[in-house]
PDB file of N, CA, C and O in Angstrom:
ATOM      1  N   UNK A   1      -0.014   2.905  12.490  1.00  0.00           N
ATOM      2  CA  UNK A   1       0.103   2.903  13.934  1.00  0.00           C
ATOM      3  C   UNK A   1       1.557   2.774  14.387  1.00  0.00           C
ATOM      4  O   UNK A   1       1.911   3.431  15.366  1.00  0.00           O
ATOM      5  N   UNK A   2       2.422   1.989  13.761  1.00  0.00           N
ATOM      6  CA  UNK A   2       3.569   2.079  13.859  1.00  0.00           C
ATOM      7  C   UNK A   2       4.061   3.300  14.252  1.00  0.00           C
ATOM      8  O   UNK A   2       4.584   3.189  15.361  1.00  0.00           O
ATOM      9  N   UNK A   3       4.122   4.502  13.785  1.00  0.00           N
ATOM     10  CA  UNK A   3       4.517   5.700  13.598  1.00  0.00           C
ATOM     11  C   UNK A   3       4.139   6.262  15.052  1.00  0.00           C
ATOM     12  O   UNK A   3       5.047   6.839  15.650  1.00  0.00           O
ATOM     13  N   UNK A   4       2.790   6.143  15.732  1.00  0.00           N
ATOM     14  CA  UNK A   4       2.122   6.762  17.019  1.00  0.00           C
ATOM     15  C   UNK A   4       3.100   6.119  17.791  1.00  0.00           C
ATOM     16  O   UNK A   4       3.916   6.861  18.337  1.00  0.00           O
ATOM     17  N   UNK A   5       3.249   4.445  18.030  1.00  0.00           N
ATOM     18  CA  UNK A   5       4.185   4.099  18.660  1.00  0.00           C
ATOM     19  C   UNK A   5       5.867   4.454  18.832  1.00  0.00           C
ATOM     20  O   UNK A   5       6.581   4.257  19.815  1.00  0.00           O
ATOM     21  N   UNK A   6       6.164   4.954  17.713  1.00  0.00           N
ATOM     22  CA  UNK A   6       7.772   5.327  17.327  1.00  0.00           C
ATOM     23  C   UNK A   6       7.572   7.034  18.131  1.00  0.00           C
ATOM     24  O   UNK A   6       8.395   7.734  18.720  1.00  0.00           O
ATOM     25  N   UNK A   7       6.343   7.213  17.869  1.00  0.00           N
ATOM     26  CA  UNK A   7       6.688   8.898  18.463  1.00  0.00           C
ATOM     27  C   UNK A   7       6.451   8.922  20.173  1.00  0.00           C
ATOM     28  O   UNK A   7       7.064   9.577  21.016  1.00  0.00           O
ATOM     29  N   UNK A   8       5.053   7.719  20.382  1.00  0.00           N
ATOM     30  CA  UNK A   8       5.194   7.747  21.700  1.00  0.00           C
ATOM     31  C   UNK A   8       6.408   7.305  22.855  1.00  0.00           C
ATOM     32  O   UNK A   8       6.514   7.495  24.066  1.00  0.00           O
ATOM     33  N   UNK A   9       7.294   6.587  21.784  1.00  0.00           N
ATOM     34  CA  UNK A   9       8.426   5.965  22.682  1.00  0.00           C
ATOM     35  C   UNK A   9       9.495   6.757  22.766  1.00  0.00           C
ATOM     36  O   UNK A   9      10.374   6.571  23.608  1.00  0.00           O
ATOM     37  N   UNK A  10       9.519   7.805  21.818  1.00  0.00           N
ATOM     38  CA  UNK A  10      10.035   8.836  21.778  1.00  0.00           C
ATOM     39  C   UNK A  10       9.891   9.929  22.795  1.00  0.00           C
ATOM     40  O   UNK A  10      10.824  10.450  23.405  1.00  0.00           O
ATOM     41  N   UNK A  11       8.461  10.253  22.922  1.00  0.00           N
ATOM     42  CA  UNK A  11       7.987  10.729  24.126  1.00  0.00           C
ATOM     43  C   UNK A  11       8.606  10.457  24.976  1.00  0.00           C
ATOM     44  O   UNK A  11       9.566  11.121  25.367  1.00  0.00           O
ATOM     45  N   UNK A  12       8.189   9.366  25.491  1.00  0.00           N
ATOM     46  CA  UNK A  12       8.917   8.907  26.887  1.00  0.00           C
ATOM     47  C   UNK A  12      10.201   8.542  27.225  1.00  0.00           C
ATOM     48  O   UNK A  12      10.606   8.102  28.301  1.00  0.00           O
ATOM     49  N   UNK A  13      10.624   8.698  26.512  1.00  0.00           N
ATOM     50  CA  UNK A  13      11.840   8.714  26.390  1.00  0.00           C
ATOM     51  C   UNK A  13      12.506  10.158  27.179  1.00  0.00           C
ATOM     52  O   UNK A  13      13.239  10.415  28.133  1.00  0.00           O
ATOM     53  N   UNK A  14      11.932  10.703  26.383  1.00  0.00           N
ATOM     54  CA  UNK A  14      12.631  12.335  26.449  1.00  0.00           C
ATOM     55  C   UNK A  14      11.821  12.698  27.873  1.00  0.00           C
ATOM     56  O   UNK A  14      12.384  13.383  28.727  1.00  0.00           O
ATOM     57  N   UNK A  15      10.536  12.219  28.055  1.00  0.00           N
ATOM     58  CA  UNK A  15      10.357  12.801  29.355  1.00  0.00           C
ATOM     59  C   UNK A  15      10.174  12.129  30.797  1.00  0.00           C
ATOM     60  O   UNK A  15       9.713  12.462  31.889  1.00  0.00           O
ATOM     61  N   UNK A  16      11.037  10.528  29.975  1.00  0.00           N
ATOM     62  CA  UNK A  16      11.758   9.599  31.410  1.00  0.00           C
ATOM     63  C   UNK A  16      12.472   9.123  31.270  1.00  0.00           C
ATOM     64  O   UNK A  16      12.604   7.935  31.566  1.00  0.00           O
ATOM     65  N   UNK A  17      13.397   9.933  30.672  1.00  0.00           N
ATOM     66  CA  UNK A  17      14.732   9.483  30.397  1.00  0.00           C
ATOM     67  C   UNK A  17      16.136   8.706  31.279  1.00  0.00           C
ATOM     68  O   UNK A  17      16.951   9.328  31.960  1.00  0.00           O
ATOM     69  N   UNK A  18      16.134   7.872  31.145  1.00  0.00           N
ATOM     70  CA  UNK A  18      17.499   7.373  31.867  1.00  0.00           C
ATOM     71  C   UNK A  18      18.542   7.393  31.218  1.00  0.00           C
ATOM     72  O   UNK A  18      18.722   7.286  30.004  1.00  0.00           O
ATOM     73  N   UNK A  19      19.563   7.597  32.430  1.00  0.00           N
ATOM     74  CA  UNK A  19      20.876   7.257  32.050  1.00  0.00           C
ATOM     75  C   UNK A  19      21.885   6.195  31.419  1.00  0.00           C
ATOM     76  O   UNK A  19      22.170   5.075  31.843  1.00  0.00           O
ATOM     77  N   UNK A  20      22.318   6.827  30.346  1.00  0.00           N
ATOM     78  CA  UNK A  20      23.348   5.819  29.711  1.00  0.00           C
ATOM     79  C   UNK A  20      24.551   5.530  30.722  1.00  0.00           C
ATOM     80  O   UNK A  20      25.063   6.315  31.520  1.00  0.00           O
ATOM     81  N   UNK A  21      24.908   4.012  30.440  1.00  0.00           N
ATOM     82  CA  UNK A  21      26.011   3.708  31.276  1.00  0.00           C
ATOM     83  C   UNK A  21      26.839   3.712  30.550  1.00  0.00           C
ATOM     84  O   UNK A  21      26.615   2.838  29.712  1.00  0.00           O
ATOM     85  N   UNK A  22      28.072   4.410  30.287  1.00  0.00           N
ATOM     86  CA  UNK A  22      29.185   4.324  29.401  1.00  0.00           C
ATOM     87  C   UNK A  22      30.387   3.940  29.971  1.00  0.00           C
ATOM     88  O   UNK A  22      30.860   4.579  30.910  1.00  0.00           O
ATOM     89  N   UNK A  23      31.009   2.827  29.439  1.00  0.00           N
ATOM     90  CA  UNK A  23      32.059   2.358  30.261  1.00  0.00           C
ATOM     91  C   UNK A  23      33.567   2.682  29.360  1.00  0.00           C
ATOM     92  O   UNK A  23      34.422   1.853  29.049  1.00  0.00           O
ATOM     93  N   UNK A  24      33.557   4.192  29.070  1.00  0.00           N
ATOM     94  CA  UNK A  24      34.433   4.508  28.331  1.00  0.00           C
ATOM     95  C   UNK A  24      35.752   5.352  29.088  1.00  0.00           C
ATOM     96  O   UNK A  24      35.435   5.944  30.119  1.00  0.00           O
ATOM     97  N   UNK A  25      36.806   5.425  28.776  1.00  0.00           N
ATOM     98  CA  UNK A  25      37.940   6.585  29.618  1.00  0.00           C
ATOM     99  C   UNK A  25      38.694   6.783  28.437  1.00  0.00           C
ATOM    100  O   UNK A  25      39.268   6.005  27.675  1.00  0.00           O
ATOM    101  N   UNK A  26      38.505   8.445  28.480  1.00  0.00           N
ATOM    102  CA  UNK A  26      39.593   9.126  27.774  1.00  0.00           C
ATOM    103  C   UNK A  26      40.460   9.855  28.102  1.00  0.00           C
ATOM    104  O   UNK A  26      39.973  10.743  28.802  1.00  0.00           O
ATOM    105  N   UNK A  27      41.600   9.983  27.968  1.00  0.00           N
ATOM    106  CA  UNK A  27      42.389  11.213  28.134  1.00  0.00           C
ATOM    107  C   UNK A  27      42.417  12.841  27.212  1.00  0.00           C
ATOM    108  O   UNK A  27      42.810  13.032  26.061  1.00  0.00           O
ATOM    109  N   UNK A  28      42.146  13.321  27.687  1.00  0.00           N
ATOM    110  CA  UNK A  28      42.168  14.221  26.325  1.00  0.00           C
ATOM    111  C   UNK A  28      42.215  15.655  27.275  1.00  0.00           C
ATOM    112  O   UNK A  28      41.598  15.820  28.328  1.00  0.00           O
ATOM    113  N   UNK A  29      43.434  16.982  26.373  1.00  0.00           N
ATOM    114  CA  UNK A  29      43.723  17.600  26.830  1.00  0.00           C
ATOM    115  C   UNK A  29      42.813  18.957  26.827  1.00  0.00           C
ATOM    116  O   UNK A  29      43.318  19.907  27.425  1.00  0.00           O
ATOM    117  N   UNK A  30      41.642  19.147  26.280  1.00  0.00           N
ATOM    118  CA  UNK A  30      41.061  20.089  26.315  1.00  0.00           C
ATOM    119  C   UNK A  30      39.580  19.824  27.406  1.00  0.00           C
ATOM    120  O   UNK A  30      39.437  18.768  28.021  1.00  0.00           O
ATOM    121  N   UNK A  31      38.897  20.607  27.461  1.00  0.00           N
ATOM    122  CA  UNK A  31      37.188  20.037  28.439  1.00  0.00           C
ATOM    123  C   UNK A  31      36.307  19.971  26.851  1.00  0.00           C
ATOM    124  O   UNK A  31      36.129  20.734  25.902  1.00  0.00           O
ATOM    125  N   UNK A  32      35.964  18.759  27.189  1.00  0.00           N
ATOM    126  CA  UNK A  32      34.589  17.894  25.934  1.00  0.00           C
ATOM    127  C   UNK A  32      33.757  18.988  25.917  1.00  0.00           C
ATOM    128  O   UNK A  32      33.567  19.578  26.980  1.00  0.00           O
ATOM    129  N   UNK A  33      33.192  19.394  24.842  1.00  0.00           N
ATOM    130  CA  UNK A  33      31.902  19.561  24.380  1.00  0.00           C
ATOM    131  C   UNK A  33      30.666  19.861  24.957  1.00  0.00           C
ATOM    132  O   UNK A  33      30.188  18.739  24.795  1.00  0.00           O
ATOM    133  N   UNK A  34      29.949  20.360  25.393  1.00  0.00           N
ATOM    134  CA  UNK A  34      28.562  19.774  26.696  1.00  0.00           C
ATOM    135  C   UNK A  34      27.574  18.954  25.630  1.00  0.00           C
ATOM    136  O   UNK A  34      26.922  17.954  25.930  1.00  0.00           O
ATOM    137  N   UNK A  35      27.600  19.514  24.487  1.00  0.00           N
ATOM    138  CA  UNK A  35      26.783  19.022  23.737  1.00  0.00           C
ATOM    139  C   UNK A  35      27.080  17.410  23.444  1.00  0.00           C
ATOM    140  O   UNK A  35      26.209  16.542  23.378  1.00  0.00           O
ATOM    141  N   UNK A  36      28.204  17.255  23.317  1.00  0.00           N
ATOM    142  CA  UNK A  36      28.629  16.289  22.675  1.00  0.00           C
ATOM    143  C   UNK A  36      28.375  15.043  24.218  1.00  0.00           C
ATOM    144  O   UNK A  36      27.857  13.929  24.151  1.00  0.00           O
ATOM    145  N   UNK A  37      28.764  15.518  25.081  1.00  0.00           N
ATOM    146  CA  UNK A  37      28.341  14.982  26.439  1.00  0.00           C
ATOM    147  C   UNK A  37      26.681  13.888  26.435  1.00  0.00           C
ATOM    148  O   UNK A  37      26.337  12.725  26.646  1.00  0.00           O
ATOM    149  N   UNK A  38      25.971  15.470  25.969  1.00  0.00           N
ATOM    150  CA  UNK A  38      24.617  15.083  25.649  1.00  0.00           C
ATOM    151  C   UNK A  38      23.926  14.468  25.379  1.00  0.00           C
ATOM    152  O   UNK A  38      22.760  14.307  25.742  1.00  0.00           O
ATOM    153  N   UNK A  39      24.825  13.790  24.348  1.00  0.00           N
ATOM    154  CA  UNK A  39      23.926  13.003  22.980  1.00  0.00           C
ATOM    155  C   UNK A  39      23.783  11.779  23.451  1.00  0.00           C
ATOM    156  O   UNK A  39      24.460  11.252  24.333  1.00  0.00           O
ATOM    157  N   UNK A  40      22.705  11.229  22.729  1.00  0.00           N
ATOM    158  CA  UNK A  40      21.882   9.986  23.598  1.00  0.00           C
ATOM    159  C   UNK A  40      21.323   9.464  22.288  1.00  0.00           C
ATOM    160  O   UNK A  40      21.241  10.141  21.263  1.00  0.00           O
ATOM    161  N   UNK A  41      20.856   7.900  22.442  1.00  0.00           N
ATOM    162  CA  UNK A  41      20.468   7.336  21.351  1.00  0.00           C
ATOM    163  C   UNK A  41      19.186   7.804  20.717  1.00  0.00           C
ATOM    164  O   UNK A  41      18.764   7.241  19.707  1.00  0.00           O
ATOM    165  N   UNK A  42      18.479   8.930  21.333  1.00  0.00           N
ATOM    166  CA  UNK A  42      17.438   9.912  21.014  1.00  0.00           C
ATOM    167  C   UNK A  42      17.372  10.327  19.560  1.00  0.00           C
ATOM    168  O   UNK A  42      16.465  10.260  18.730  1.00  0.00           O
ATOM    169  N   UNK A  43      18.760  10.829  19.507  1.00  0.00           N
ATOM    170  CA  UNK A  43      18.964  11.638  18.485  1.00  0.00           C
ATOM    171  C   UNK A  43      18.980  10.712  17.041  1.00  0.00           C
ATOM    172  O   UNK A  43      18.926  11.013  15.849  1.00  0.00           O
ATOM    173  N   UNK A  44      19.065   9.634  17.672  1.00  0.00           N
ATOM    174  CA  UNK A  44      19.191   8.589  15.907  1.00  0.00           C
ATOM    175  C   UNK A  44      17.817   8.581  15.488  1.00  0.00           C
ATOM    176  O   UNK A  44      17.580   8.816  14.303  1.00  0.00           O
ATOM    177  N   UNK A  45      16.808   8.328  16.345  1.00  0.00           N
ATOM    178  CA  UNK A  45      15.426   8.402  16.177  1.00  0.00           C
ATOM    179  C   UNK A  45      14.785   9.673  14.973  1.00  0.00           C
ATOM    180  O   UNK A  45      14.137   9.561  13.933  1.00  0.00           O
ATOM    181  N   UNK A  46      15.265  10.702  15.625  1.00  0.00           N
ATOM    182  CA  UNK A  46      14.696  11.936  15.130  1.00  0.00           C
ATOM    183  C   UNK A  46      15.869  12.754  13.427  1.00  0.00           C
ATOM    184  O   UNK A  46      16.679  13.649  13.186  1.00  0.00           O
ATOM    185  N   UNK A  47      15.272  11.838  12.880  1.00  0.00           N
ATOM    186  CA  UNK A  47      15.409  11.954  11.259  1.00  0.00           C
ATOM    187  C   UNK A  47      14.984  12.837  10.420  1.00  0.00           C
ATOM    188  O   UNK A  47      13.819  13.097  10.720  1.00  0.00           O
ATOM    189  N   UNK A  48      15.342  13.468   9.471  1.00  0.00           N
ATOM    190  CA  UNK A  48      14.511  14.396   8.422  1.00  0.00           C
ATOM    191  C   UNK A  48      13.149  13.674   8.096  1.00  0.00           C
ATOM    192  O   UNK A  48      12.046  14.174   7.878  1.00  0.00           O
ATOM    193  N   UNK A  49      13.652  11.986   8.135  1.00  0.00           N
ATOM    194  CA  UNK A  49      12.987  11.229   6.839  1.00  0.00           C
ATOM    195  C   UNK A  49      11.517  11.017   7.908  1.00  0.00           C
ATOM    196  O   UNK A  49      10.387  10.785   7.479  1.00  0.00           O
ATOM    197  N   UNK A  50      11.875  11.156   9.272  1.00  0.00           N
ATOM    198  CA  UNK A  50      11.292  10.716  10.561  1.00  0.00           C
ATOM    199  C   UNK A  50      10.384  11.400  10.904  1.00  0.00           C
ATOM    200  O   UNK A  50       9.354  10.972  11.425  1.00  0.00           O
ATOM    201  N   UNK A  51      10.629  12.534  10.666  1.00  0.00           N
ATOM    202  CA  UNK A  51       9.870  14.024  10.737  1.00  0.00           C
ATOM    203  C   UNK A  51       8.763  13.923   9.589  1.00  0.00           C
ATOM    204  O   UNK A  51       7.584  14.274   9.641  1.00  0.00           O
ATOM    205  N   UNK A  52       9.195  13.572   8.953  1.00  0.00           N
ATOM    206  CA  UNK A  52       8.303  13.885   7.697  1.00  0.00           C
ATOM    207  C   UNK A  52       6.994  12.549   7.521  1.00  0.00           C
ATOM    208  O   UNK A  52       5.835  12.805   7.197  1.00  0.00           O
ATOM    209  N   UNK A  53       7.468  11.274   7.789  1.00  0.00           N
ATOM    210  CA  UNK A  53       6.559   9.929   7.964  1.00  0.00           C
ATOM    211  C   UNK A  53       5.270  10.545   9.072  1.00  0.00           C
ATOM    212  O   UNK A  53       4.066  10.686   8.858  1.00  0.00           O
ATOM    213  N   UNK A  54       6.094  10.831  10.316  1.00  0.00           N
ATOM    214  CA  UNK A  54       5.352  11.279  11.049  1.00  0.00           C
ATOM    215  C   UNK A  54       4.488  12.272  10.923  1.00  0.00           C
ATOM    216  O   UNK A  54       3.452  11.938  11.498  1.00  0.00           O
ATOM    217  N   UNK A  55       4.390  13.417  10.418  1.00  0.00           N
ATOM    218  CA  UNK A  55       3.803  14.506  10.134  1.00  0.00           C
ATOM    219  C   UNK A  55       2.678  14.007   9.552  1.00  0.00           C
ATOM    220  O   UNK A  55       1.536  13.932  10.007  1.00  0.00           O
ATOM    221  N   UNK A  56       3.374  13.481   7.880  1.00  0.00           N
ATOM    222  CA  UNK A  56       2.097  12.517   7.192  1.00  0.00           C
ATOM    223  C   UNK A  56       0.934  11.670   8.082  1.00  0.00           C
ATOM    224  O   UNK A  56      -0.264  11.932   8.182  1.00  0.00           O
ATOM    225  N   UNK A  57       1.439  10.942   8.485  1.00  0.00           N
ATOM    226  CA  UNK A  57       0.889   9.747   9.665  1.00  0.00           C
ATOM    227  C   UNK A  57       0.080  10.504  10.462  1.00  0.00           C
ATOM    228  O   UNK A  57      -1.119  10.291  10.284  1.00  0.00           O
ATOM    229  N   UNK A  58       0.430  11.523  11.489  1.00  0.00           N
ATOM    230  CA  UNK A  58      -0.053  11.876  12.237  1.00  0.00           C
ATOM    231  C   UNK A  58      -1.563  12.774  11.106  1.00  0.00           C
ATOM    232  O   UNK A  58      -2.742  12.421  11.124  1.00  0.00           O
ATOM    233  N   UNK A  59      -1.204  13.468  10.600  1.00  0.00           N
ATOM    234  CA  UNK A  59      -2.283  14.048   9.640  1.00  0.00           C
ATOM    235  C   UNK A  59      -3.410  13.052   9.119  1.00  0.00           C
ATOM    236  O   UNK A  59      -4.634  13.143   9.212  1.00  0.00           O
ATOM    237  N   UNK A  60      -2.782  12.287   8.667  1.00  0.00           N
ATOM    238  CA  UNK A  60      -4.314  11.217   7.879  1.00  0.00           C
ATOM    239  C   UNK A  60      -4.800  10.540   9.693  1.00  0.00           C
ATOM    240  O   UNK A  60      -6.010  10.325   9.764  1.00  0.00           O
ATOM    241  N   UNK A  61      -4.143  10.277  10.802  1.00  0.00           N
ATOM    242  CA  UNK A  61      -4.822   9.891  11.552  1.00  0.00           C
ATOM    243  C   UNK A  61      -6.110  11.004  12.144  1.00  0.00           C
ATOM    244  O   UNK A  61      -7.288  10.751  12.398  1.00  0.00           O
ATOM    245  N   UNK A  62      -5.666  11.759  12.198  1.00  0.00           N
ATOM    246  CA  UNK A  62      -6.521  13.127  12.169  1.00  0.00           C
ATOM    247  C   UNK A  62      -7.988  13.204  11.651  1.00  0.00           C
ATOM    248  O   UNK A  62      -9.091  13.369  12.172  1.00  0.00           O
ATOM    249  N   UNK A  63      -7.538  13.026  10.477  1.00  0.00           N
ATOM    250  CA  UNK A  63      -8.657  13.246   9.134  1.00  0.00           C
ATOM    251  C   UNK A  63      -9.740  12.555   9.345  1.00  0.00           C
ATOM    252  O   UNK A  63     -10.898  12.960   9.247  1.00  0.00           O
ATOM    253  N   UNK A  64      -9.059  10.601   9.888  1.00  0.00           N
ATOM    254  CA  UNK A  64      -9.471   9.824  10.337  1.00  0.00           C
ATOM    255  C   UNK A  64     -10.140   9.924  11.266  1.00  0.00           C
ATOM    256  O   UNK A  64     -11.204   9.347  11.038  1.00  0.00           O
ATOM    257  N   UNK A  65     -10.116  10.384  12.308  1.00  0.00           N
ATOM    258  CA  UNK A  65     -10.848  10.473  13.798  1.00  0.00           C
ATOM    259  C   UNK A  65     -11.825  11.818  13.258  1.00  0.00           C
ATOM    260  O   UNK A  65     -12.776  12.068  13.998  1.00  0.00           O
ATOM    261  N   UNK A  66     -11.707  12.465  12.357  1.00  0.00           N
ATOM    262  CA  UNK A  66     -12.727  13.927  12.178  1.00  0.00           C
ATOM    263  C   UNK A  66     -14.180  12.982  11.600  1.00  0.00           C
ATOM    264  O   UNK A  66     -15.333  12.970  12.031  1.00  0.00           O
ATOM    265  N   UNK A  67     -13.425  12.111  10.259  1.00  0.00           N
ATOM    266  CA  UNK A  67     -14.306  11.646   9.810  1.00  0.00           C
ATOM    267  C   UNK A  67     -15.215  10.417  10.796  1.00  0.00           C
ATOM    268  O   UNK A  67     -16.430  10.217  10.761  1.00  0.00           O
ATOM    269  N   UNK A  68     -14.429   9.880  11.442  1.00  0.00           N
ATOM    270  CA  UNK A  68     -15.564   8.824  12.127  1.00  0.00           C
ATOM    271  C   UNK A  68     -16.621   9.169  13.133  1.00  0.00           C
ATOM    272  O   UNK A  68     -17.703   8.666  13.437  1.00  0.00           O
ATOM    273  N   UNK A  69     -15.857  10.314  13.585  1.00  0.00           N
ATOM    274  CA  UNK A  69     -16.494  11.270  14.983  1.00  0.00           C
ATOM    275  C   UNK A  69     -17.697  12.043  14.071  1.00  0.00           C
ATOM    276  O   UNK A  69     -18.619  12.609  14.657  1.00  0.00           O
ATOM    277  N   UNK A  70     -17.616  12.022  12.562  1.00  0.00           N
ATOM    278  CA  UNK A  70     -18.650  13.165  11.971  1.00  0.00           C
ATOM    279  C   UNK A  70     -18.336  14.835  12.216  1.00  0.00           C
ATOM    280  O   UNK A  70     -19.273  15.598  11.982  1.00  0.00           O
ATOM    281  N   UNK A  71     -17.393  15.256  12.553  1.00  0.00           N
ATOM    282  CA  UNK A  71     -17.505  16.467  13.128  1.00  0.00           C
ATOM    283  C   UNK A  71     -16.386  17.369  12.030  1.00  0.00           C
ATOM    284  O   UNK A  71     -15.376  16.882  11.523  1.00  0.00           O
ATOM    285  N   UNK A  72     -16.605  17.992  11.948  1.00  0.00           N
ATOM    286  CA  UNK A  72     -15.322  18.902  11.360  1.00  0.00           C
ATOM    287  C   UNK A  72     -14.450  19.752  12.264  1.00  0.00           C
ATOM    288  O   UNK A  72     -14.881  19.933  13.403  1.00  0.00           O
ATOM    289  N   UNK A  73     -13.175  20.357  11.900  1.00  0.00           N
ATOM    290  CA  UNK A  73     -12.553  20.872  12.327  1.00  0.00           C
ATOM    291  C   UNK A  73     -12.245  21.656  13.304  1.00  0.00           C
ATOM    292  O   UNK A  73     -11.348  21.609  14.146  1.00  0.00           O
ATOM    293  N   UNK A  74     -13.678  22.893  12.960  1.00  0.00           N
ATOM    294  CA  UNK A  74     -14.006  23.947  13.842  1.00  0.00           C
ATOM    295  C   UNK A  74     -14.659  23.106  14.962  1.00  0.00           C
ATOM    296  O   UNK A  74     -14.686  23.646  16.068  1.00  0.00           O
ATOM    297  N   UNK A  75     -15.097  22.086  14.871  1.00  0.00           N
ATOM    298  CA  UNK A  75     -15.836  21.652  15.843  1.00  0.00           C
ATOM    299  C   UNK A  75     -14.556  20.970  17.162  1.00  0.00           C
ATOM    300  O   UNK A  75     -14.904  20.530  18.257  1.00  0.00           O
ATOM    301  N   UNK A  76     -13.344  21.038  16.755  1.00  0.00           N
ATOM    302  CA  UNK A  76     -12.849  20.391  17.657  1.00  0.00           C
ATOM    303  C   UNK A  76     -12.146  21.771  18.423  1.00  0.00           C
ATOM    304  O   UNK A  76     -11.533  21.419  19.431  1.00  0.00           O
ATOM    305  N   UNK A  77     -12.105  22.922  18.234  1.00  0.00           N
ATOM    306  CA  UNK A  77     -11.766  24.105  18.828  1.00  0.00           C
ATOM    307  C   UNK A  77     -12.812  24.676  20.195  1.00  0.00           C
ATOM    308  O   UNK A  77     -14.014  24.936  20.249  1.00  0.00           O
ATOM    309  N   UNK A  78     -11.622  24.718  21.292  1.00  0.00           N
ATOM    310  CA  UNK A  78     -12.134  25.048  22.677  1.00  0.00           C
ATOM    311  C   UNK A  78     -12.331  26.319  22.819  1.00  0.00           C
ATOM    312  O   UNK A  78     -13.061  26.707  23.731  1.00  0.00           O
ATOM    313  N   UNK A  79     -11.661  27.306  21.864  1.00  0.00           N
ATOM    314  CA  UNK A  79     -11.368  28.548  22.238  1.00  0.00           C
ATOM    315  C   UNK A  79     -10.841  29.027  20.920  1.00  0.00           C
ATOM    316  O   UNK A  79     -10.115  28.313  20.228  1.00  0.00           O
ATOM    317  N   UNK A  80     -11.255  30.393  20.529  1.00  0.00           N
ATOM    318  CA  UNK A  80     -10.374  31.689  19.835  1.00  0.00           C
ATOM    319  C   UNK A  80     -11.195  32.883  20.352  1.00  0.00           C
ATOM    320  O   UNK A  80     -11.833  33.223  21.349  1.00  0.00           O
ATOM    321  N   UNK A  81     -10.863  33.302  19.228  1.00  0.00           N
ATOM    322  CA  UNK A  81     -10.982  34.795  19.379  1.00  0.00           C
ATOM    323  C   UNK A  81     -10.682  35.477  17.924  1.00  0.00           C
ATOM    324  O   UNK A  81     -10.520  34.763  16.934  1.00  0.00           O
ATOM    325  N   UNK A  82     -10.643  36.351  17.882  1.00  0.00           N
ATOM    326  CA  UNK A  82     -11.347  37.837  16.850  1.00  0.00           C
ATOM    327  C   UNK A  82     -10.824  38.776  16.943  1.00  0.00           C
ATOM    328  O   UNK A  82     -10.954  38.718  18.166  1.00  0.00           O
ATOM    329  N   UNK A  83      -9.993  40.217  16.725  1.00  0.00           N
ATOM    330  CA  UNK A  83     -10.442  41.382  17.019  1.00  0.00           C
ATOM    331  C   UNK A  83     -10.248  42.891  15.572  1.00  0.00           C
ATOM    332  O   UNK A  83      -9.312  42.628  14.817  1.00  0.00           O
ATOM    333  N   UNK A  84     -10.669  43.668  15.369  1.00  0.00           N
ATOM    334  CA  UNK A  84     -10.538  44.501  14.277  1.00  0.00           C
ATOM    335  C   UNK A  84     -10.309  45.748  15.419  1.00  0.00           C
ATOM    336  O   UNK A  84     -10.782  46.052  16.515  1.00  0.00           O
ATOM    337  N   UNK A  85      -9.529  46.152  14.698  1.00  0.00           N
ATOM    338  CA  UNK A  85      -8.989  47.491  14.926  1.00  0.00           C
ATOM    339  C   UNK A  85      -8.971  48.396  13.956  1.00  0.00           C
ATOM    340  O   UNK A  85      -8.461  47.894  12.954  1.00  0.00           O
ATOM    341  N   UNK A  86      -9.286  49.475  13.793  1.00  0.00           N
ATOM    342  CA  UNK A  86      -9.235  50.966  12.949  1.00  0.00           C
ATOM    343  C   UNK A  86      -8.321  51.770  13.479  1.00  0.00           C
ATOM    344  O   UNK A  86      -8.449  52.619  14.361  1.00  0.00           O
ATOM    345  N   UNK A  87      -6.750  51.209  12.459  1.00  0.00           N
ATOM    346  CA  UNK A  87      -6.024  52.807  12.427  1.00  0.00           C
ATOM    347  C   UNK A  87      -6.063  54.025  11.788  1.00  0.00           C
ATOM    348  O   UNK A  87      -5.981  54.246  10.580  1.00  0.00           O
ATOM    349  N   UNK A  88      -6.218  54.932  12.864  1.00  0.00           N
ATOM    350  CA  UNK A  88      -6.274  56.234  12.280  1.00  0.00           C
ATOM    351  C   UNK A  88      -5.071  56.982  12.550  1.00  0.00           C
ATOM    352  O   UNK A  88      -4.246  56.846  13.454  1.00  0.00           O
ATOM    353  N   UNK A  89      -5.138  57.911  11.458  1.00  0.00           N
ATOM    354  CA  UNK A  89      -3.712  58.960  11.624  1.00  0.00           C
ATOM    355  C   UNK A  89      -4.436  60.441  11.490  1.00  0.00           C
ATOM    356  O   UNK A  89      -3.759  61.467  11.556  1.00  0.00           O
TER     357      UNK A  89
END
């Protein structure tokens, strides 16, 4: 559960994000970066190693809720579709 929490705070993060207060002054003779502007303590979060816990995590929770619910996979699908086509020349 750890992991749901690390991604949900992550979430919200990114989609209520506030502003850093930086109480920094530089001089510098060229215009910064935008990117570099950007960066926010977000980015420490989101790890190779972070990506990958999570993926795991999120998967066996999955498996978990298929199995307690009894249902399989296909059963959790709202919608597809199908179609065959015959090319001819």
């Amino acid at each position: 559960m750890e992991t749901i929490k690390r991604l949900k705070d992550l979430r919200d993060t990114l989609a209520h994000g506030k502003p850093e207060i930086v109480d920094e002054q530089k001089v510098v003779d060229v215009e910064p970066e935008v990117w570099d502007a950007l960066e926010s303590q977000w980015l420490e979060t989101v790890t190779p190693e972070f990506v990958d816990q999570s993926n795991e995590d999120t998967k066996a929770l999955w498996r978990t809720m298929l199995k307690c619910a009894g249902i399989g996979v296909h059963e959790t699908l709202t919608a597809g579709g199908h179609s065959l086509s015959k090319i001819t020349h």
